[in-house]
Backbone as XML, in Angstrom:
<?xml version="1.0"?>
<chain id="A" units="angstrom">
  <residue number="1" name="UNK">
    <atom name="N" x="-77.819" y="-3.840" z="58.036"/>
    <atom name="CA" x="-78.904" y="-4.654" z="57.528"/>
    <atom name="C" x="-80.090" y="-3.757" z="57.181"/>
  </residue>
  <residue number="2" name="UNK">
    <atom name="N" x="-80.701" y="-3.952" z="56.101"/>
    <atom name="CA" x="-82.300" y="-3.548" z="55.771"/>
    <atom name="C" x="-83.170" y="-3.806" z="56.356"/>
  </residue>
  <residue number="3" name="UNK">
    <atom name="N" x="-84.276" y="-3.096" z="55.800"/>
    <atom name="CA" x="-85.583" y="-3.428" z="56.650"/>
    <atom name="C" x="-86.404" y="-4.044" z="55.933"/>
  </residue>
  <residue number="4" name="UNK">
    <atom name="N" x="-87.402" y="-4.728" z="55.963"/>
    <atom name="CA" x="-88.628" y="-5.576" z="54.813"/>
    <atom name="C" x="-89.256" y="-5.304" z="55.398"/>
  </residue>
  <residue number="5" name="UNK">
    <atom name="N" x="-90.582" y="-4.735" z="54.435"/>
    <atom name="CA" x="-91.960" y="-4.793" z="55.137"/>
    <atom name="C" x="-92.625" y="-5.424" z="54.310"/>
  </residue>
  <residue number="6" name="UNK">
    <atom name="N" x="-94.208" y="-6.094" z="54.692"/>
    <atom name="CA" x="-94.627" y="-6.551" z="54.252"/>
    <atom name="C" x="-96.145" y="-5.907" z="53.426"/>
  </residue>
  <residue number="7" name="UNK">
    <atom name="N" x="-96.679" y="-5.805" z="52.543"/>
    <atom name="CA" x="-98.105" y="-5.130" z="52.161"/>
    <atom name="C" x="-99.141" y="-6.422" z="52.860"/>
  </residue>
  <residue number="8" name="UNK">
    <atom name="N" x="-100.039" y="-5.750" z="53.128"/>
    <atom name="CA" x="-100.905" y="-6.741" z="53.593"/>
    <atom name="C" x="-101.488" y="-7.892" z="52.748"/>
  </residue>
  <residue number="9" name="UNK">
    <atom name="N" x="-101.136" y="-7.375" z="51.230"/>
    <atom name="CA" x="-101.731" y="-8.076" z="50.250"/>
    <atom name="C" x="-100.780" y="-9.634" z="50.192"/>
  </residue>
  <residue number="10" name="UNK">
    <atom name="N" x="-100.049" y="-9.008" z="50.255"/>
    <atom name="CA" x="-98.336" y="-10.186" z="50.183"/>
    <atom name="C" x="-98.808" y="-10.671" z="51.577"/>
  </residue>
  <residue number="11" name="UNK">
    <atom name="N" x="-99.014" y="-10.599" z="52.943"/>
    <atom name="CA" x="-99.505" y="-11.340" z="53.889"/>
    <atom name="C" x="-100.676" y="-12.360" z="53.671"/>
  </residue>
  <residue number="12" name="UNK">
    <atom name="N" x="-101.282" y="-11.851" z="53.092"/>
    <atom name="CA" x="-102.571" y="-12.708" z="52.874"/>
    <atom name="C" x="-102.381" y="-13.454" z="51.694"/>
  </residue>
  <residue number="13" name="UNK">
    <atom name="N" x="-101.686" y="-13.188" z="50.583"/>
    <atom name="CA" x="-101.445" y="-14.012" z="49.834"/>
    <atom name="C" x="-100.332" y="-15.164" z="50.111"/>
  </residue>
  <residue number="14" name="UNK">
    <atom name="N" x="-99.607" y="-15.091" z="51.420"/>
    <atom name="CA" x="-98.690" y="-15.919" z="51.508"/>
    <atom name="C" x="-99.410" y="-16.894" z="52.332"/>
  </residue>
  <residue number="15" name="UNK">
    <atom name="N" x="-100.644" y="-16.347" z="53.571"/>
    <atom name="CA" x="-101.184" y="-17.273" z="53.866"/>
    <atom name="C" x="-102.127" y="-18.205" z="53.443"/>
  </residue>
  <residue number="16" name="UNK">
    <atom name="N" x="-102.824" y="-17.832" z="52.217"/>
    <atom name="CA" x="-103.270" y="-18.702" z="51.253"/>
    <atom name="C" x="-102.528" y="-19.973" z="50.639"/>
  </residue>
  <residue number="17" name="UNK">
    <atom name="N" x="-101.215" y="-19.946" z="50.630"/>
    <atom name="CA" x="-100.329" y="-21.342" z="50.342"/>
    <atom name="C" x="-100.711" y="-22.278" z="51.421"/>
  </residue>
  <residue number="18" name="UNK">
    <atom name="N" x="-101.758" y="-23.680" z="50.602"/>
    <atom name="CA" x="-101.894" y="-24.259" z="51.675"/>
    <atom name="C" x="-100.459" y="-25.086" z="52.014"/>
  </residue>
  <residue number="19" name="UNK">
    <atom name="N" x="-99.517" y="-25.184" z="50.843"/>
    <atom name="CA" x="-98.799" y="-26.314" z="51.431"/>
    <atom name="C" x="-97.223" y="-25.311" z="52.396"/>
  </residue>
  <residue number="20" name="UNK">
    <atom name="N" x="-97.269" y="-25.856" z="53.852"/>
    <atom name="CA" x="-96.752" y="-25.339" z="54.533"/>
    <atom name="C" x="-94.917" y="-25.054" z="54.471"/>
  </residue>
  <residue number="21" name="UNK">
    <atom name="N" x="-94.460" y="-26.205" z="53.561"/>
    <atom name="CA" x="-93.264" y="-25.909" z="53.664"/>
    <atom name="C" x="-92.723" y="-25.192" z="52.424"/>
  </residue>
  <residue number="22" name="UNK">
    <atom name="N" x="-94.059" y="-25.376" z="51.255"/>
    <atom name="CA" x="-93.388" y="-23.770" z="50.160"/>
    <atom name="C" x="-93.970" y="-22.446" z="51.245"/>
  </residue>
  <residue number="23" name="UNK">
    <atom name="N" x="-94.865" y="-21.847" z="51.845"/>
    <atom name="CA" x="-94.826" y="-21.007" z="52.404"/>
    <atom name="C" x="-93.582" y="-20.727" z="53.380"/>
  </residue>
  <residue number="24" name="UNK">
    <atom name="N" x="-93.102" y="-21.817" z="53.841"/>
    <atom name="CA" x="-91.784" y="-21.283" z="54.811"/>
    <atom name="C" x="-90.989" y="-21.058" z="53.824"/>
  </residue>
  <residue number="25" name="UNK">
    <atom name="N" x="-90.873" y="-21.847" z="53.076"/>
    <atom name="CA" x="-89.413" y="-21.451" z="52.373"/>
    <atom name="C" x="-89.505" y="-19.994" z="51.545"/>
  </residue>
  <residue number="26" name="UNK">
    <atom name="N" x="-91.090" y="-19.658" z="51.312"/>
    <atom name="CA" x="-91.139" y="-18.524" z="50.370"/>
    <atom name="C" x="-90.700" y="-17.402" z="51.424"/>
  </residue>
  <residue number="27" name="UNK">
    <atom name="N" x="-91.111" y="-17.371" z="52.812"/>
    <atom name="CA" x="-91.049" y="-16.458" z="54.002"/>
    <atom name="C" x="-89.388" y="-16.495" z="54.203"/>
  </residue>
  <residue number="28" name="UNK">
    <atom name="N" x="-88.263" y="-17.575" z="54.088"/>
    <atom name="CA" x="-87.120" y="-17.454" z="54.260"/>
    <atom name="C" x="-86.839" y="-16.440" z="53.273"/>
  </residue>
  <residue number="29" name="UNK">
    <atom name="N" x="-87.057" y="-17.099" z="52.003"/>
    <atom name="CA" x="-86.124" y="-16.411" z="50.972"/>
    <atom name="C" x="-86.485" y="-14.989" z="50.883"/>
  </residue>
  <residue number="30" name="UNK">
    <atom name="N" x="-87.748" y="-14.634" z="50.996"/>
    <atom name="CA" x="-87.989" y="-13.332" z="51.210"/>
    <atom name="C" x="-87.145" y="-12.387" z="52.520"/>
  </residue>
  <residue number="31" name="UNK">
    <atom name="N" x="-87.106" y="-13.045" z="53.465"/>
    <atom name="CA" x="-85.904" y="-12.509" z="54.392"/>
    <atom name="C" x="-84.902" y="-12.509" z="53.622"/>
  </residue>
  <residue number="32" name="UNK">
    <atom name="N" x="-84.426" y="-13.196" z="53.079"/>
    <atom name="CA" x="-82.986" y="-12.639" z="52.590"/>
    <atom name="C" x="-82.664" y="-11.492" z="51.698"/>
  </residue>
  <residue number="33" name="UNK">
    <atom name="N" x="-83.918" y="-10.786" z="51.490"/>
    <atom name="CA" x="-83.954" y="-9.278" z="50.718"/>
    <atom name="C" x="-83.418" y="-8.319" z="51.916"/>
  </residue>
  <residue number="34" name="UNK">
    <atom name="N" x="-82.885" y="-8.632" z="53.104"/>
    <atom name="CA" x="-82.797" y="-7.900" z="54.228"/>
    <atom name="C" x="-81.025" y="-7.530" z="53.204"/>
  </residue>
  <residue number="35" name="UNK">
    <atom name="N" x="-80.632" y="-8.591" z="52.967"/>
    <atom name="CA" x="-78.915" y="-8.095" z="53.023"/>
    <atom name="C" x="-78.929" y="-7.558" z="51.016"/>
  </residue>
  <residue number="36" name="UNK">
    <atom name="N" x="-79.888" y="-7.105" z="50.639"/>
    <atom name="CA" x="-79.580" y="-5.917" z="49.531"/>
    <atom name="C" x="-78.780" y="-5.211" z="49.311"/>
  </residue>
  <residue number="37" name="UNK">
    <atom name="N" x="-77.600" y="-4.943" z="48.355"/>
    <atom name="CA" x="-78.490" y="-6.000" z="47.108"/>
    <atom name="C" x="-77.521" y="-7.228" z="47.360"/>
  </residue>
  <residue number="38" name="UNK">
    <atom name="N" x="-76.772" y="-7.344" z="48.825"/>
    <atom name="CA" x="-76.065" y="-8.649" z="48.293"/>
    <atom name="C" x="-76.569" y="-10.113" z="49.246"/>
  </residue>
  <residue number="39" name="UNK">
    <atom name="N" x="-77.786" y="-10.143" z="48.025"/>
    <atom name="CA" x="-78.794" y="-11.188" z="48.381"/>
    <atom name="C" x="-78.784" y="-12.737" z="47.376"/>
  </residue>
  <residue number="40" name="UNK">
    <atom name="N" x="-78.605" y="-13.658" z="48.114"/>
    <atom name="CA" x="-78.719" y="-14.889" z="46.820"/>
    <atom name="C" x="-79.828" y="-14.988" z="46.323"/>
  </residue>
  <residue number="41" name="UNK">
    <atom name="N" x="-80.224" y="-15.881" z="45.499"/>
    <atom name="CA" x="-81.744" y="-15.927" z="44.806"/>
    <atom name="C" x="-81.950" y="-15.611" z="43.759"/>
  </residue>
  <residue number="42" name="UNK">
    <atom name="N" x="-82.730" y="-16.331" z="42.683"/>
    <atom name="CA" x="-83.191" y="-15.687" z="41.466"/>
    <atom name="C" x="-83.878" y="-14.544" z="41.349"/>
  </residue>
  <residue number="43" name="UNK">
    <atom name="N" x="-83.360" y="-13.467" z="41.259"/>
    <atom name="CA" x="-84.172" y="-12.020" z="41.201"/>
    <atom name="C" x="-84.059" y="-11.040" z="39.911"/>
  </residue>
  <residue number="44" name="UNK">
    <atom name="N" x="-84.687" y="-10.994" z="39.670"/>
    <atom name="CA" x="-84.943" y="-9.857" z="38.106"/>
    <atom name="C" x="-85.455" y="-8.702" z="38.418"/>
  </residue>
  <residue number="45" name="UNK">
    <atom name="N" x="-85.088" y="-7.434" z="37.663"/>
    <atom name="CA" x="-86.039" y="-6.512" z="37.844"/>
    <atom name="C" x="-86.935" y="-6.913" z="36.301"/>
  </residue>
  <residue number="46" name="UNK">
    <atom name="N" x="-87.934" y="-6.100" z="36.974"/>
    <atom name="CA" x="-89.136" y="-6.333" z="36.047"/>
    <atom name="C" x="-89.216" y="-5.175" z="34.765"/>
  </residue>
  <residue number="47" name="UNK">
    <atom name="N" x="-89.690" y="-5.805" z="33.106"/>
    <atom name="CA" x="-89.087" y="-4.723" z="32.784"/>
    <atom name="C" x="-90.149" y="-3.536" z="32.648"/>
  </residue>
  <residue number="48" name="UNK">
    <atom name="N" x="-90.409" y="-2.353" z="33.094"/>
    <atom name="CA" x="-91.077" y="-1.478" z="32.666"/>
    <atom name="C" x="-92.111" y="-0.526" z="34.018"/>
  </residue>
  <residue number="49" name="UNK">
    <atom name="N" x="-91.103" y="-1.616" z="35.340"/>
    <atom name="CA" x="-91.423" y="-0.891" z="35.990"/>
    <atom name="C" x="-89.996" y="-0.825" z="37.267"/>
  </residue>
  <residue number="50" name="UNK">
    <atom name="N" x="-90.891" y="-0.097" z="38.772"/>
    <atom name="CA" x="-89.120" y="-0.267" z="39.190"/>
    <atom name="C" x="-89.130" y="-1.158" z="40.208"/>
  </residue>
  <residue number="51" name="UNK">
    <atom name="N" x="-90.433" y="-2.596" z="39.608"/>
    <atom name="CA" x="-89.935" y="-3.526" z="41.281"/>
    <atom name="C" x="-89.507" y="-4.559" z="40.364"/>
  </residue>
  <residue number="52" name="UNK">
    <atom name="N" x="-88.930" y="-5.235" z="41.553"/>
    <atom name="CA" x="-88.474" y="-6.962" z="40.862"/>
    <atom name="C" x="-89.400" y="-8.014" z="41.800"/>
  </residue>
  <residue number="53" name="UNK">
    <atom name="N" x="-88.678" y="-9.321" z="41.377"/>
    <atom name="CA" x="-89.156" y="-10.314" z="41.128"/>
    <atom name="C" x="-88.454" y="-11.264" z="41.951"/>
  </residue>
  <residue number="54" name="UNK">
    <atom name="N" x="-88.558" y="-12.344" z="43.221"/>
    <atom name="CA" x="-87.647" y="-13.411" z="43.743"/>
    <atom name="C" x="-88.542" y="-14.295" z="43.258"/>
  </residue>
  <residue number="55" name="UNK">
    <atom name="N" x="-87.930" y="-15.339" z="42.125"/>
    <atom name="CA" x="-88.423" y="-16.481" z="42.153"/>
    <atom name="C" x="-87.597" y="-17.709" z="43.383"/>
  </residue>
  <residue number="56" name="UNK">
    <atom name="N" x="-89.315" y="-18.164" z="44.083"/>
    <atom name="CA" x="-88.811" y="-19.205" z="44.735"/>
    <atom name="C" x="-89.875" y="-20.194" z="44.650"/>
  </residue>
  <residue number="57" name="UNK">
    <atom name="N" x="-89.147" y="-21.617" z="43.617"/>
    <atom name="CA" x="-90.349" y="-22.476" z="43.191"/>
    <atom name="C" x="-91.367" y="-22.254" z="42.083"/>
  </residue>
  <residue number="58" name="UNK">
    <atom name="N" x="-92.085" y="-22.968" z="42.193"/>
    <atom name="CA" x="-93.300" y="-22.014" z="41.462"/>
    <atom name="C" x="-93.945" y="-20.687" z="42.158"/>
  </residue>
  <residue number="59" name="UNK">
    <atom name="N" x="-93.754" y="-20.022" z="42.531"/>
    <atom name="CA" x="-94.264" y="-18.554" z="43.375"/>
    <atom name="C" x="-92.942" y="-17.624" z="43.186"/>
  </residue>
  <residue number="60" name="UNK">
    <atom name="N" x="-93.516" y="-16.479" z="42.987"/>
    <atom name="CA" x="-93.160" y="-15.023" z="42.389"/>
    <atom name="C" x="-93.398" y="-14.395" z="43.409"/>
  </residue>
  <residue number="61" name="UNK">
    <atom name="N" x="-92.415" y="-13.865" z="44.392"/>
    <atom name="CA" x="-92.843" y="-12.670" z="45.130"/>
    <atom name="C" x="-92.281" y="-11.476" z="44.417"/>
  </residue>
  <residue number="62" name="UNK">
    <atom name="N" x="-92.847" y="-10.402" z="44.583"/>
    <atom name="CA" x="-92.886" y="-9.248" z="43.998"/>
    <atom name="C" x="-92.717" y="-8.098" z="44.736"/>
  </residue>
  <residue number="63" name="UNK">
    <atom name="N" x="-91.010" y="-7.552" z="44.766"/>
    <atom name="CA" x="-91.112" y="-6.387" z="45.949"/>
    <atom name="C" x="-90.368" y="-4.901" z="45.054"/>
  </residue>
  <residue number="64" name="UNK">
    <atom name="N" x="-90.137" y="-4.234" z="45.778"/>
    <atom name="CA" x="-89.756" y="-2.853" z="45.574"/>
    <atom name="C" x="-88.867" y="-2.625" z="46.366"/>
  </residue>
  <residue number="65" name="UNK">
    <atom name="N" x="-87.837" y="-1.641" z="46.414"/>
    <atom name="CA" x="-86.096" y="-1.250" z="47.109"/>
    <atom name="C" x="-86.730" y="0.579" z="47.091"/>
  </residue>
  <residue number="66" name="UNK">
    <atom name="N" x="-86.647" y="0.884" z="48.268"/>
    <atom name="CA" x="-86.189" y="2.420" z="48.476"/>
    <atom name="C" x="-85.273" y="2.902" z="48.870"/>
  </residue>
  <residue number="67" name="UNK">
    <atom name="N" x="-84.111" y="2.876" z="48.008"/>
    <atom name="CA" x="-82.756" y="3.346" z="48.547"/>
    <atom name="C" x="-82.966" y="4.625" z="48.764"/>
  </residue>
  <residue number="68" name="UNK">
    <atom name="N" x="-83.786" y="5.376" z="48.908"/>
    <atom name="CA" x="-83.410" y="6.806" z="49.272"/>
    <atom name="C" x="-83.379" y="7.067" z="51.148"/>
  </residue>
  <residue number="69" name="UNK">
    <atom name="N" x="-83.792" y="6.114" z="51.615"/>
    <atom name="CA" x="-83.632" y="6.014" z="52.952"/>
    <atom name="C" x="-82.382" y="4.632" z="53.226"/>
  </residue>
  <residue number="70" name="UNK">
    <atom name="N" x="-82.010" y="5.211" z="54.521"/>
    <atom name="CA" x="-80.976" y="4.519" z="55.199"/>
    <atom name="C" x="-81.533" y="3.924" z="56.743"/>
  </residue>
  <residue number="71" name="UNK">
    <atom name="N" x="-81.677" y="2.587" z="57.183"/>
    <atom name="CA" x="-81.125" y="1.567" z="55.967"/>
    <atom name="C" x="-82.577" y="1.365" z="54.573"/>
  </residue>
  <residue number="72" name="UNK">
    <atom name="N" x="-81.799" y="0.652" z="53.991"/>
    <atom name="CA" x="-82.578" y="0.709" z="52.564"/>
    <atom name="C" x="-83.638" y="-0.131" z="53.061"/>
  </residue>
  <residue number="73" name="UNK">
    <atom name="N" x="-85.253" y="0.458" z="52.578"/>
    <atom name="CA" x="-86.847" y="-0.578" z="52.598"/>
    <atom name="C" x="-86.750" y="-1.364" z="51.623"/>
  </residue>
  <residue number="74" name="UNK">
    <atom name="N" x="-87.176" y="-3.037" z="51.841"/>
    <atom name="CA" x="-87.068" y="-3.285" z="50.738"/>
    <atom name="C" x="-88.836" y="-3.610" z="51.452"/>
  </residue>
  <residue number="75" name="UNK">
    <atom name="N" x="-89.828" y="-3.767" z="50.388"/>
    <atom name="CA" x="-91.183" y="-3.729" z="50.644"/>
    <atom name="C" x="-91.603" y="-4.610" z="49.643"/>
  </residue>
  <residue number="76" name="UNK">
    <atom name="N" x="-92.173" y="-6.057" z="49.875"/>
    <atom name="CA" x="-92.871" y="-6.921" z="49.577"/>
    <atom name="C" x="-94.390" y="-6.707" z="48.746"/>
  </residue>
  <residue number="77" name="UNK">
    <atom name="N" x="-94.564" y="-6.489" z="47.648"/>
    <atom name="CA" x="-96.074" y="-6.055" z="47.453"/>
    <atom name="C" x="-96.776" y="-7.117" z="47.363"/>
  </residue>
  <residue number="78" name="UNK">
    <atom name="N" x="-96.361" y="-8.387" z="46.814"/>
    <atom name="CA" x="-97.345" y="-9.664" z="46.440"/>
    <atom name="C" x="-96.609" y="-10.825" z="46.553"/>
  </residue>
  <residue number="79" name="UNK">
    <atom name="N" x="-97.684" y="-11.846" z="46.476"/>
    <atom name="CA" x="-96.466" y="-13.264" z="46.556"/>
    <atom name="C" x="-97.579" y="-13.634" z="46.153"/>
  </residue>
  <residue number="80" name="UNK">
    <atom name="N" x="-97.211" y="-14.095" z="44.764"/>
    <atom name="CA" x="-98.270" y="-15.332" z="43.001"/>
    <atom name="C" x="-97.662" y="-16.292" z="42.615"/>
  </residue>
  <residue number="81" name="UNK">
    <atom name="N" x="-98.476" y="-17.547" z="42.349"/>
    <atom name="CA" x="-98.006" y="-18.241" z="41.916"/>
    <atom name="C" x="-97.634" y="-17.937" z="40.636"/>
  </residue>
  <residue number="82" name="UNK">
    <atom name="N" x="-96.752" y="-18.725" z="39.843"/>
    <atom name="CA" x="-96.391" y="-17.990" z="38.387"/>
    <atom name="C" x="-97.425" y="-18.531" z="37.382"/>
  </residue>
  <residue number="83" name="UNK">
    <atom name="N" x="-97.325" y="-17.417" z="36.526"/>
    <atom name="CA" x="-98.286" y="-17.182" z="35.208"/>
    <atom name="C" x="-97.720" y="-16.853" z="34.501"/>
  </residue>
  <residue number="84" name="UNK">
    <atom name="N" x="-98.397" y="-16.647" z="33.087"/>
    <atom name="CA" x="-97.512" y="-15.693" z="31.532"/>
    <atom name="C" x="-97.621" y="-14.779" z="32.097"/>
  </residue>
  <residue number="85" name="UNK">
    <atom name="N" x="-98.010" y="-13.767" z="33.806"/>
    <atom name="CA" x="-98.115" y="-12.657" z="33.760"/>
    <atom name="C" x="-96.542" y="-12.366" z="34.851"/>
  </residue>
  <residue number="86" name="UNK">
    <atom name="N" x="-96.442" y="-13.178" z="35.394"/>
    <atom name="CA" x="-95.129" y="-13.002" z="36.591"/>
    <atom name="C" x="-93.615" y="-13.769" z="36.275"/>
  </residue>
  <residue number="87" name="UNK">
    <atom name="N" x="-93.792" y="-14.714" z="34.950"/>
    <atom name="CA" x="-92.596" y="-14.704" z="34.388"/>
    <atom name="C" x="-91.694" y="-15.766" z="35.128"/>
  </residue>
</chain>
C-alpha cells in the first residue's frame, strides 16, 4: 500500500466544505489514491503538468504520484470546487 499526504492547503480547503457528507466522501475517495495506480474513480492527468485530478462531485482534488520512492507518495495539493479552471 501507498502513502498520502496531505498539503496543508488541501486540509484547509477540505475543511471549508460546509456540507459534511461531500467532505466525507471527498476524504474517502481521496484515500483510495493509497492503492495506485489501481485506484477506482474519475482521474485524469492534467495536461501540461505532472499532477492529476480525482473528480468527486462537484470538487476537484488535485494530487501528485512520486514513484521514485517505495512505497509510492501520492500527495494531495488542493481540493476546489470545479471551474473552467479544474475541468
Amino acid at each position: 500500500m501507498n502513502t498520502i499526504e496531505c498539503s496543508a492547503k488541501a486540509v484547509r480547503q477540505l475543511r471549508k466544505i460546509a456540507d459534511k457528507r461531500k467532505r466525507q466522501g471527498i476524504y474517502a475517495e481521496a484515500q483510495q489514491l493509497a492503492n495506485w495506480p489501481d485506484c477506482p474513480g474519475n482521474i485524469k492527468r492534467l495536461q501540461g503538468r505532472d499532477d492529476y485530478r480525482l473528480r468527486v462531485s462537484d470538487h476537484r482534488v488535485i494530487f501528485e504520484i512520486d514513484q521514485s520512492s517505495t512505497p509510492i507518495i501520492v500527495t494531495t495539493i488542493q481540493v476546489e470546487k470545479r471551474n473552467e479552471r479544474t475541468c
